[in-house]
N, CA, C and O of each residue as an XYZ file, in Angstrom:
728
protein
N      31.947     23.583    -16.470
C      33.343     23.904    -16.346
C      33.991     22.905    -15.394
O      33.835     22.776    -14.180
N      34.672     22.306    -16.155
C      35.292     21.068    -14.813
C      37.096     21.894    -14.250
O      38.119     22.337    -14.773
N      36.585     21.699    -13.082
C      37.998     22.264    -12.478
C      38.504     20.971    -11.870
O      37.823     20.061    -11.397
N      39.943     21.064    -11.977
C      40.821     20.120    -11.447
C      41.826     20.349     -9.802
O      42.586     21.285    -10.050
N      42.001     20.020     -8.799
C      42.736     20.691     -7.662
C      44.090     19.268     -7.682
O      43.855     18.087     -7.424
N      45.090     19.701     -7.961
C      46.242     19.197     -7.618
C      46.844     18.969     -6.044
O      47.691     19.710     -5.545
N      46.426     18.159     -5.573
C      47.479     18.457     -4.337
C      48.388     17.795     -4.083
O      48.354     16.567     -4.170
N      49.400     18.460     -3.713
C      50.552     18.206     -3.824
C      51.890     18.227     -2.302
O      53.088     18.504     -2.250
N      50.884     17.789     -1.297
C      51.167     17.851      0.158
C      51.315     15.600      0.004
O      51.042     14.603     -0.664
N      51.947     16.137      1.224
C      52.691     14.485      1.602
C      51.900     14.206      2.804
O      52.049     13.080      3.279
N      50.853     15.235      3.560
C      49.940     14.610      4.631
C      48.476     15.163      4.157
O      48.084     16.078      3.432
N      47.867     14.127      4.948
C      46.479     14.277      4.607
C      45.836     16.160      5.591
O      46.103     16.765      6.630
N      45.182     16.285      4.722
C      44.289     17.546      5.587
C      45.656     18.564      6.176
O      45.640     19.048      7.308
N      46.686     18.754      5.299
C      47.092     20.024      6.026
C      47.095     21.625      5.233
O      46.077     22.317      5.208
N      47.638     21.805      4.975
C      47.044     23.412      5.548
C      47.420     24.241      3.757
O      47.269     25.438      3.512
N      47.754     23.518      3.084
C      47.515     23.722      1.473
C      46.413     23.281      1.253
O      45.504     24.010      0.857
N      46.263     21.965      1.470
C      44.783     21.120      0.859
C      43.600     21.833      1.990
O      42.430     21.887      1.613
N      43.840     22.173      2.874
C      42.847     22.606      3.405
C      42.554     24.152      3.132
O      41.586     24.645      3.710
N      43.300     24.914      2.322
C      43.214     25.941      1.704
C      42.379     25.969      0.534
O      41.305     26.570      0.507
N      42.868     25.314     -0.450
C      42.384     24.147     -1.756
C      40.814     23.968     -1.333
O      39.968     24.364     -2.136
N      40.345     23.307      0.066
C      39.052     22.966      0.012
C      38.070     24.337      0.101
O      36.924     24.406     -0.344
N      38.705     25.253      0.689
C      37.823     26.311      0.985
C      37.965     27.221     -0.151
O      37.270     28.235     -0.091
N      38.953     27.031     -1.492
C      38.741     27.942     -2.725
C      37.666     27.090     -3.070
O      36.670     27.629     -2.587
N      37.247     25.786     -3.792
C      36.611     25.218     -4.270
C      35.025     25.012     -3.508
O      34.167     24.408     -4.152
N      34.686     25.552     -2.092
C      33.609     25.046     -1.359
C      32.432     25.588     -2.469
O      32.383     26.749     -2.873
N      31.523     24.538     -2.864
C      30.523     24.753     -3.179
C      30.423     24.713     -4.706
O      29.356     24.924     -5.283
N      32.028     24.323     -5.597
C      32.138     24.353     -6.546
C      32.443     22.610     -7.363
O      33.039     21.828     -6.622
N      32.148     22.193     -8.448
C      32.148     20.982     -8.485
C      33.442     20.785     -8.981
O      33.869     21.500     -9.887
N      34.223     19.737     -8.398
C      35.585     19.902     -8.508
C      36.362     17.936     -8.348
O      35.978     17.070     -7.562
N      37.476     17.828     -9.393
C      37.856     16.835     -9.048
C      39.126     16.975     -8.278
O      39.793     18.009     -8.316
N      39.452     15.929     -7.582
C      40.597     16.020     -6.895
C      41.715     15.202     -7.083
O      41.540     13.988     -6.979
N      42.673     15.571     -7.305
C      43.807     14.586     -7.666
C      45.229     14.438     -6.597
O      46.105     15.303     -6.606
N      45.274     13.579     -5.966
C      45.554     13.672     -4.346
C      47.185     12.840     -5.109
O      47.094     11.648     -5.405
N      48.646     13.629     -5.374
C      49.337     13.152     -5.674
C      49.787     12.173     -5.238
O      50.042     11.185     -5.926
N      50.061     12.302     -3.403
C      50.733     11.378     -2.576
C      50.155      9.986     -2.507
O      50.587      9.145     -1.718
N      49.034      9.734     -3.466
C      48.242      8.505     -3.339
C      48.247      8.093     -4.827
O      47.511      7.198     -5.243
N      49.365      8.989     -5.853
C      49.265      8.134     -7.422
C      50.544      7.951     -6.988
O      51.033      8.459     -5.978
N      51.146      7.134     -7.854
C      52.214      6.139     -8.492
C      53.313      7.260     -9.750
O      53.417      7.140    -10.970
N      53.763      7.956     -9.106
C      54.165      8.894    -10.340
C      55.800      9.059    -10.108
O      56.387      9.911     -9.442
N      56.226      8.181    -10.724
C      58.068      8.123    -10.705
C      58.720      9.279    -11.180
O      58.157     10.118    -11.883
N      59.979      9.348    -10.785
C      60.910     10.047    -11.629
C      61.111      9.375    -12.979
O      60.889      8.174    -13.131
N      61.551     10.203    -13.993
C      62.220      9.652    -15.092
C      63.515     10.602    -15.295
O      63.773     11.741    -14.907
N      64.504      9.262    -16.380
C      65.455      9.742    -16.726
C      65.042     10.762    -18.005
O      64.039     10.723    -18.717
N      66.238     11.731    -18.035
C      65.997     12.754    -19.066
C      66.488     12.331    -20.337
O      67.620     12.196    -20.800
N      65.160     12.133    -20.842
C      65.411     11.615    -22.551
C      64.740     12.516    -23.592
O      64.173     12.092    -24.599
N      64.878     13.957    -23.204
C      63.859     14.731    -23.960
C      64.991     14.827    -25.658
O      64.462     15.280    -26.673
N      66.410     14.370    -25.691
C      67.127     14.570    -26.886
C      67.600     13.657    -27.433
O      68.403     13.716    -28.364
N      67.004     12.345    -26.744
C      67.708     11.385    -27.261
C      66.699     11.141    -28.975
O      65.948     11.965    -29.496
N      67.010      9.924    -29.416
C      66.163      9.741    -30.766
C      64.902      9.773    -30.679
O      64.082     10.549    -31.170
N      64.734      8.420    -29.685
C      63.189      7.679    -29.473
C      62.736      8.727    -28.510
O      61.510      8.811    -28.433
N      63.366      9.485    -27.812
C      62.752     10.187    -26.357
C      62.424      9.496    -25.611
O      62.828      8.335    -25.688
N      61.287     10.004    -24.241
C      61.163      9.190    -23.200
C      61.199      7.262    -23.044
O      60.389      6.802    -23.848
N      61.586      6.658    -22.609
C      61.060      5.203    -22.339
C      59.755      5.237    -21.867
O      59.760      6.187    -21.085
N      58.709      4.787    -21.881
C      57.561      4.666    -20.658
C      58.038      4.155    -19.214
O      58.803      3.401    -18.612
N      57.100      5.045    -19.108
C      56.740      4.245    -17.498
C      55.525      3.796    -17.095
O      54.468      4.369    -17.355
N      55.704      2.121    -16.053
C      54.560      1.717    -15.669
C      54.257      2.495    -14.348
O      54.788      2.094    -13.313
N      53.302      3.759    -14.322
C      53.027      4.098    -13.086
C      51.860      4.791    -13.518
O      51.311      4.599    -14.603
N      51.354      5.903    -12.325
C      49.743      6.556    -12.548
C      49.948      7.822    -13.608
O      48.964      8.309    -14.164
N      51.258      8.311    -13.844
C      51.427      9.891    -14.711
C      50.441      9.724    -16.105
O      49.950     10.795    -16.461
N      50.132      8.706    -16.824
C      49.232      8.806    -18.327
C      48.086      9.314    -17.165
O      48.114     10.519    -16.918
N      47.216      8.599    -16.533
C      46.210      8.637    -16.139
C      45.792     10.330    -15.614
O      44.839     11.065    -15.868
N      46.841     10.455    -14.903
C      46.983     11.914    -14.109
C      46.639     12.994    -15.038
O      45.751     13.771    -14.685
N      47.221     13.161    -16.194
C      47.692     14.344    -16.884
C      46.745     13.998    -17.946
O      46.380     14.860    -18.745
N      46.222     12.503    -18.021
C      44.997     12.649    -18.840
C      43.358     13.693    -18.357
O      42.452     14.248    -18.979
N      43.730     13.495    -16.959
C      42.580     14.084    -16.540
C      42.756     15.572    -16.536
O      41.795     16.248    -16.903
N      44.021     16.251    -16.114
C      44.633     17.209    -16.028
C      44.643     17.837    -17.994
O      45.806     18.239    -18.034
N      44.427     17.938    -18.539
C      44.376     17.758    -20.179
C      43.091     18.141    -20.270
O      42.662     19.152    -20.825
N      42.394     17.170    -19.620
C      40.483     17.216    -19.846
C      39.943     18.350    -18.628
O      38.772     18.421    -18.255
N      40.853     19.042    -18.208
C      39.983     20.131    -17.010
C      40.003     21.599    -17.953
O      40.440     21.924    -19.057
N      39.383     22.159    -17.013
C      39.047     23.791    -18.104
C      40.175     24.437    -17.169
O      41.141     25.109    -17.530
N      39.831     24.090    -15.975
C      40.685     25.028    -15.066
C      41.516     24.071    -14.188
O      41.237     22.881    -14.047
N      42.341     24.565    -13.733
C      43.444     23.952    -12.727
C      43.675     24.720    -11.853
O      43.595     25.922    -12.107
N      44.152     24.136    -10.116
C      44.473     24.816     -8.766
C      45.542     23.532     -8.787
O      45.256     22.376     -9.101
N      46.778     24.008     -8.392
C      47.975     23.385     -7.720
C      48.143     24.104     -6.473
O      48.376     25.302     -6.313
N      47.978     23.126     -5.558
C      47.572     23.152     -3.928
C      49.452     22.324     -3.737
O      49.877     21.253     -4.171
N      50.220     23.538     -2.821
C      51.385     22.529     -2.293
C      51.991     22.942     -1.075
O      52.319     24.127     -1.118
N      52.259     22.347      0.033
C      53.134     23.319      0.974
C      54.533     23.914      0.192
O      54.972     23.799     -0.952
N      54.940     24.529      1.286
C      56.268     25.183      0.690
C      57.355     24.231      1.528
O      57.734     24.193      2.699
N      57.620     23.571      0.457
C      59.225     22.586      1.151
C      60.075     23.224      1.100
O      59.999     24.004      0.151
N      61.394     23.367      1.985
C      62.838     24.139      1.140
C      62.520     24.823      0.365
O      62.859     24.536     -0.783
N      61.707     26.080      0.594
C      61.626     27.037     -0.332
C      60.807     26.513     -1.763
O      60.644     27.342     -2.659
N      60.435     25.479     -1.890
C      60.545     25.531     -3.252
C      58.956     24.182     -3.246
O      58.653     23.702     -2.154
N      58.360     23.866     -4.181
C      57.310     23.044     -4.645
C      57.592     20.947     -3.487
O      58.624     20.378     -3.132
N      56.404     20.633     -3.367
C      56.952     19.638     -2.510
C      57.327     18.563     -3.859
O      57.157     18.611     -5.078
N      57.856     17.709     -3.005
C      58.790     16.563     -4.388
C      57.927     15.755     -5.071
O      58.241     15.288     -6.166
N      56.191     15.394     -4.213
C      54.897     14.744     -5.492
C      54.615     15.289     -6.329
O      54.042     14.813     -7.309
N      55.115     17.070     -6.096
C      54.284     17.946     -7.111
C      55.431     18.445     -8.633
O      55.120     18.804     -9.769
N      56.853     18.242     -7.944
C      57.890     18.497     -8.684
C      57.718     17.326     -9.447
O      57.666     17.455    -10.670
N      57.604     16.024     -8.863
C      57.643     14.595     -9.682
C      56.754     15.040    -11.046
O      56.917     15.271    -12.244
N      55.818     15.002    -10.130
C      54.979     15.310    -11.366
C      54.689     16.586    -12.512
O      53.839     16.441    -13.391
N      55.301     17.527    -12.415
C      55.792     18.435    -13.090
C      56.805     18.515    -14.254
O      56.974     19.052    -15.349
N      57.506     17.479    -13.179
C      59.005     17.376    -14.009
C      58.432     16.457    -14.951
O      59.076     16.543    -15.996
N      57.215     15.350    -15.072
C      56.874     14.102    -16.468
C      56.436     15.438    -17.382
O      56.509     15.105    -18.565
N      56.108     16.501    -17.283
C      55.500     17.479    -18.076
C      56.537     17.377    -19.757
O      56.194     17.376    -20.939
N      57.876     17.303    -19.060
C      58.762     16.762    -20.549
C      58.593     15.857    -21.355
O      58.713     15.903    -22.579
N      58.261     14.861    -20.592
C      57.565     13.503    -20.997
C      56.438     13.610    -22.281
O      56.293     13.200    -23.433
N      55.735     14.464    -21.249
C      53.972     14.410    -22.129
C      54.319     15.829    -23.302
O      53.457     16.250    -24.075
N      55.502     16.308    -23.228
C      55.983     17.233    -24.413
C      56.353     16.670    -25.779
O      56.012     17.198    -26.837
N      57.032     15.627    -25.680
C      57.555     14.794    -26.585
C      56.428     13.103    -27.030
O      56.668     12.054    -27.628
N      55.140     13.726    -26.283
C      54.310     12.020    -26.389
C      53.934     12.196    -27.708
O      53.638     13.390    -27.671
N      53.741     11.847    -28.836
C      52.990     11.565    -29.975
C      51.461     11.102    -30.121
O      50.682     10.981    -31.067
N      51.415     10.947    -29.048
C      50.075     10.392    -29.161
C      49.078     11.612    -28.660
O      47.936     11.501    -29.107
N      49.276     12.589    -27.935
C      48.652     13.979    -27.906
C      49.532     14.938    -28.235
O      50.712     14.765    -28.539
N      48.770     16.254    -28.150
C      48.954     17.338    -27.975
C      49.175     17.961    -26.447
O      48.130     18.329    -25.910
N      50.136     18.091    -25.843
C      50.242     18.223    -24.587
C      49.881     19.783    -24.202
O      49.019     20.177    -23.417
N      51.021     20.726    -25.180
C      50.935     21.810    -24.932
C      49.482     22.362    -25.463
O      48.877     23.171    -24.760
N      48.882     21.880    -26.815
C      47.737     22.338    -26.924
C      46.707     22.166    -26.319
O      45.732     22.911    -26.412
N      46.763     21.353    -25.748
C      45.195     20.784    -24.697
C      45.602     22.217    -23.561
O      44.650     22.911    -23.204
N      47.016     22.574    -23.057
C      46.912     23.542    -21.946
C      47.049     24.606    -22.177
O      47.298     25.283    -21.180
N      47.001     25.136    -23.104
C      46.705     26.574    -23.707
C      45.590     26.796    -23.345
O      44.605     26.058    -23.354
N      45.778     28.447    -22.812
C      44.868     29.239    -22.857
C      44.024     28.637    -20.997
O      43.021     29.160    -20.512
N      44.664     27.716    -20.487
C      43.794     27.274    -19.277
C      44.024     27.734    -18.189
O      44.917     27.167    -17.559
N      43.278     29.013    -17.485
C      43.490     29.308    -16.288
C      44.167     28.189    -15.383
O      43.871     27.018    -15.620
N      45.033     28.477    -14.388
C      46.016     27.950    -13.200
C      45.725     28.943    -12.003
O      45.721     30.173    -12.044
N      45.470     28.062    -10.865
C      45.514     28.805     -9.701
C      46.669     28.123     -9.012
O      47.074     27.016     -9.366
N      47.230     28.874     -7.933
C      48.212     28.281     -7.136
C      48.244     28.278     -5.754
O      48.467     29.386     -5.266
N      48.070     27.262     -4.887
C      48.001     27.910     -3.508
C      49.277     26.907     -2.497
O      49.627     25.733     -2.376
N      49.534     27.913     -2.084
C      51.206     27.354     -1.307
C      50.396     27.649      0.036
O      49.373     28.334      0.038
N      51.015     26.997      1.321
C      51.219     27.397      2.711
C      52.413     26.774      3.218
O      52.769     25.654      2.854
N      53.112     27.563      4.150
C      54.242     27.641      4.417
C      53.963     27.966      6.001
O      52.977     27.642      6.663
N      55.283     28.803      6.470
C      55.612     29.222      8.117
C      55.103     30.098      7.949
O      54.111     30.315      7.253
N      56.084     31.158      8.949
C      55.720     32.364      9.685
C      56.003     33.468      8.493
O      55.216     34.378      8.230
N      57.452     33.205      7.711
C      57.443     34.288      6.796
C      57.236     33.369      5.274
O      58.189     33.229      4.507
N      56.136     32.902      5.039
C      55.706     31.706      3.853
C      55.048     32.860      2.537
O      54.720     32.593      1.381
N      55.036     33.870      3.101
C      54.277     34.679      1.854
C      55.499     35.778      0.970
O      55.420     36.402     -0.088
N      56.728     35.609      2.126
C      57.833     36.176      1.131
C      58.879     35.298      0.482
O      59.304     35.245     -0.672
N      59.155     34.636      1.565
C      60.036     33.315      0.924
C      59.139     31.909      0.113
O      59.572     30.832     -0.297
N      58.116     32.336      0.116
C      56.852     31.570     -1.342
C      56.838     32.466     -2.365
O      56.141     32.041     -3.286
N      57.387     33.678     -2.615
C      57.017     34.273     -3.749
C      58.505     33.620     -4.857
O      58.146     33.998     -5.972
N      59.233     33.230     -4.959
C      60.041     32.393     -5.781
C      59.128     31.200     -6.322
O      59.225     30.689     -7.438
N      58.513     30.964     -5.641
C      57.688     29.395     -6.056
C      56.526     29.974     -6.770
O      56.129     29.497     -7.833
N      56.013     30.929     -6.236
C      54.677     31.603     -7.177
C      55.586     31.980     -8.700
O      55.130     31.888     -9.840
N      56.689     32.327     -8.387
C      57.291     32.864     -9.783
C      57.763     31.604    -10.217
O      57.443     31.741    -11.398
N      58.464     30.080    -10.153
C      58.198     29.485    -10.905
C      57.006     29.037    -11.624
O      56.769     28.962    -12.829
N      56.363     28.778    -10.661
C      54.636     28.402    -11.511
C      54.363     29.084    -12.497
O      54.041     28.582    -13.573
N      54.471     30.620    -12.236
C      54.607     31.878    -13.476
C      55.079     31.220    -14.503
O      54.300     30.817    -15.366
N      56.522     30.980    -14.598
C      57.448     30.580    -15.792
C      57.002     29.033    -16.430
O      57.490     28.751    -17.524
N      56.230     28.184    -15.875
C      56.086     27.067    -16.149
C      54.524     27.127    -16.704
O      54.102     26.138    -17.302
N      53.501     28.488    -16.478
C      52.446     28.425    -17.290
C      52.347     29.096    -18.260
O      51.517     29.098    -19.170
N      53.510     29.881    -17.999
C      53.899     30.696    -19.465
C      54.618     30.008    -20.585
O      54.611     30.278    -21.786
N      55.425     28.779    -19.736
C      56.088     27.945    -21.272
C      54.761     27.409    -21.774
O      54.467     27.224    -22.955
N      53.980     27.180    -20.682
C      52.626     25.808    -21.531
C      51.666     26.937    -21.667
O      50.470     26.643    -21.681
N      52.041     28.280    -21.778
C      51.053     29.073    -22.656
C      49.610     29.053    -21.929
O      48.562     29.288    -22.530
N      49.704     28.712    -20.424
C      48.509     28.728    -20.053
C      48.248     30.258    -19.284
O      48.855     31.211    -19.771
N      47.514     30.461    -18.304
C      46.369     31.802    -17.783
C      47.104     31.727    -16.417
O      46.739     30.629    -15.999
N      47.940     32.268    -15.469
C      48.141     32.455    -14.276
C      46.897     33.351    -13.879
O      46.840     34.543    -14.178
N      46.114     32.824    -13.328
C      44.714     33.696    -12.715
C      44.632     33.659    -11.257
O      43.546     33.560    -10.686
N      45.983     33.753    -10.505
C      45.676     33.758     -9.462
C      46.190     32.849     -8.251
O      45.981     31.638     -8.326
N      46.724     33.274     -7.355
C      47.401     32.700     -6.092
C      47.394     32.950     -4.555
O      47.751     34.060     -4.161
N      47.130     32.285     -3.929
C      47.131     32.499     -2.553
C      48.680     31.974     -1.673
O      49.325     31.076     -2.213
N      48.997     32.334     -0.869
C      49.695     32.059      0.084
C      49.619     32.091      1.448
O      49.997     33.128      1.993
N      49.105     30.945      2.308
C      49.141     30.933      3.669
C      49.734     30.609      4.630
O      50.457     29.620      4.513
N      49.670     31.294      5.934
C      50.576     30.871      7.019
C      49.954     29.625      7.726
O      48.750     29.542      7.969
N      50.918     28.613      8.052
C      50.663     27.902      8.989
C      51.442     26.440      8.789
O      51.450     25.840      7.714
N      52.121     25.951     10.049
C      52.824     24.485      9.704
C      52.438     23.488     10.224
O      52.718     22.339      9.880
N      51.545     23.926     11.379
C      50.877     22.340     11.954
C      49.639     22.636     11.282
O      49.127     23.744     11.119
N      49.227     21.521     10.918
C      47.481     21.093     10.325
C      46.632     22.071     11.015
O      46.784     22.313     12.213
N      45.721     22.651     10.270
C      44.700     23.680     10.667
C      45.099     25.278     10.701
O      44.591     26.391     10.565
N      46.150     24.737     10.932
C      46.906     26.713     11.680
C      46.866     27.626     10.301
O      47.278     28.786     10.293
N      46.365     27.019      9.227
C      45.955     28.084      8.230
C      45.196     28.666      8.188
O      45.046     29.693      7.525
N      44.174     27.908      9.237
C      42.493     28.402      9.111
C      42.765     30.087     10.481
O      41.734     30.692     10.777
N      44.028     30.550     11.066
C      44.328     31.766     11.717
C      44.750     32.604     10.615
O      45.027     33.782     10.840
N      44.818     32.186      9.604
C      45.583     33.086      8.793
C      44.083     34.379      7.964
O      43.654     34.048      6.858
N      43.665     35.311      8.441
C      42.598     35.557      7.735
C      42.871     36.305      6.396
O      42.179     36.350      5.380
N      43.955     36.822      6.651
C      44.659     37.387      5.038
C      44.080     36.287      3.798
O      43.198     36.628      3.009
N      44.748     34.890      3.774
C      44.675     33.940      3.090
C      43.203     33.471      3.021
O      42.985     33.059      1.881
N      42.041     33.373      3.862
C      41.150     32.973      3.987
C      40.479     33.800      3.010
O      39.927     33.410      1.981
N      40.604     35.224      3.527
C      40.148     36.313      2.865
C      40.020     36.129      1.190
O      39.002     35.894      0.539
N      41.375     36.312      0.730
C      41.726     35.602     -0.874
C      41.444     34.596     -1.052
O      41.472     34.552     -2.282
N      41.102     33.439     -0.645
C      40.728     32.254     -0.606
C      39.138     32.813     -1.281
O      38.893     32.886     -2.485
N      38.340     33.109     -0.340
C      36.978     33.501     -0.319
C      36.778     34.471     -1.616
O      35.710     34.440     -2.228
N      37.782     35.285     -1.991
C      37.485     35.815     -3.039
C      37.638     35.094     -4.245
O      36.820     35.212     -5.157
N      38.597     34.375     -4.313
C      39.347     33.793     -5.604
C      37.893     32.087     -5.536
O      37.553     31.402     -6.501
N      37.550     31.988     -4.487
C      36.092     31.269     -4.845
C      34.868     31.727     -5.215
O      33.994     31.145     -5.856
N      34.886     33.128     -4.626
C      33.670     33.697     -5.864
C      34.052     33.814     -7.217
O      33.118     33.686     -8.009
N      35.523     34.089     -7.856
C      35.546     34.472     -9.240
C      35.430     33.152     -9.496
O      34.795     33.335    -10.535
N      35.518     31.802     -9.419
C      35.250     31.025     -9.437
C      34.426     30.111    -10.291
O      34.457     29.365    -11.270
N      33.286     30.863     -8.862
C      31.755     30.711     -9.446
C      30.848     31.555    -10.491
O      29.888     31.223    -11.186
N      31.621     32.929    -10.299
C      31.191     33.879    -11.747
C      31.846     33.117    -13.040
O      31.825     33.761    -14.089
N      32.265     32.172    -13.059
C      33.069     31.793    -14.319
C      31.727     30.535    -14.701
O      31.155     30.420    -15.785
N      31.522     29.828    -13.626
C      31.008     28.574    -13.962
C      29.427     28.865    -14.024
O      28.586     27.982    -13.855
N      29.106     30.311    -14.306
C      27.844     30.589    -14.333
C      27.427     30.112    -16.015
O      26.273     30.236    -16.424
C-alpha cells in the first residue's frame, strides 16, 4: 500500500509536518515536501477551447505520484483560516489535471482514502473546522474516501508535540493505518 504525505507548510519541521511524521511512524511512506517543488499558479482556462496552456514547473511530476498512491495525508498549517498558499497552489492545478487528456485524473482518485492534518493556534480546532470542511467538498468532487483528520494546537515549531488530544488521534489514525497495510 503506498501512502503519499503532502506537506504543505512553508517551514521546515513545524508542527503540521511534525504531526504528519508521527501519523506515518513506522509506516512506509513517500513524502512530497511542496515548499521545495516548482508549482505555479495558472490562469483559468478550464472553458476556453484548447483549455489549460502548460506549464514548465514540478505539478506533472507531483500529481503523477499523487495518482500512483493508494492513500493520501495532506499535512498544512492553518493560514488565515484557510489551507497554506503551496497547498492551495497546488490544489487549485487539480483543474488543470481535470481537463489533461492524457489521463484520467478523476479516475485514478476515486475511491482513495484522504487524511487531513491542519495545526493552527490556541483556538485551531474550531476555526480549522471550515478547512476540514473544504477538504470534505474537494474529496467528494474527486469522489475520493475522507477517512479521517486531525487538528493540532501549536504555532512555534514543536508546541504540537503539548497538544495530547492531537497526539492521541495522531496515534490512533496510525494504527488504522497499519491495519490497512496488513
Amino acid at each position: 500500500m503506498k501512502i503519499s504525505v503532502i506537506l504543505g507548510s512553508s517551514r521546515d519541521n513545524g508542527n503540521a509536518e511534525t504531526l504528519a511524521r508521527r501519523l506515518c511512524e513506522g509506516l512506509d511512506v513517500e513524502w512530497i515536501t511542496l515548499r521545495d517543488k516548482d508549482i505555479r499558479p495558472i490562469r483559468d482556462q478550464r472553458h476556453t477551447e484548447h483549455g489549460f496552456e502548460p506549464v514548465d514547473d514540478d505539478y506533472e511530476e507531483v500529481i503523477r505520484q499523487v495518482m500512483n498512491s493508494d492513500i493520501l495525508v495532506f499535512s498544512t498549517p492553518l493560514y488565515w483560516y484557510g489551507m497554506s498558499g503551496h497547498m492551495k497552489n497546488f490544489v487549485d492545478r487539480w483543474s488543470q489535471s481535470l481537463r489533461n487528456p492524457a489521463y484520467d485524473f478523476k479516475g485514478a482518485m476515486k475511491d482513495k482514502p484522504a487524511y487531513v492534518i491542519i495545526s493552527g493556534g490556541e483556538s485551531a480546532r474550531i476555526k480549522g473546522l471550515p478547512l476540514v470542511q473544504q477538504f470534505q467538498y474537494i474529496f467528494e468532487f474527486m469522489n475520493m474516501k475522507f477517512a479521517g483528520y486531525v487538528i493540532g494546537r501549536g504555532t512555534k515549531p514543536g508546541e504540537v508535540l503539548n497538544d495530547k488530544v492531537a497526539l492521541q488521534e495522531v496515534a490512533h489514525l496510525n494504527q488504522a493505518l497499519k491495519n490497512m497495510s496488513v
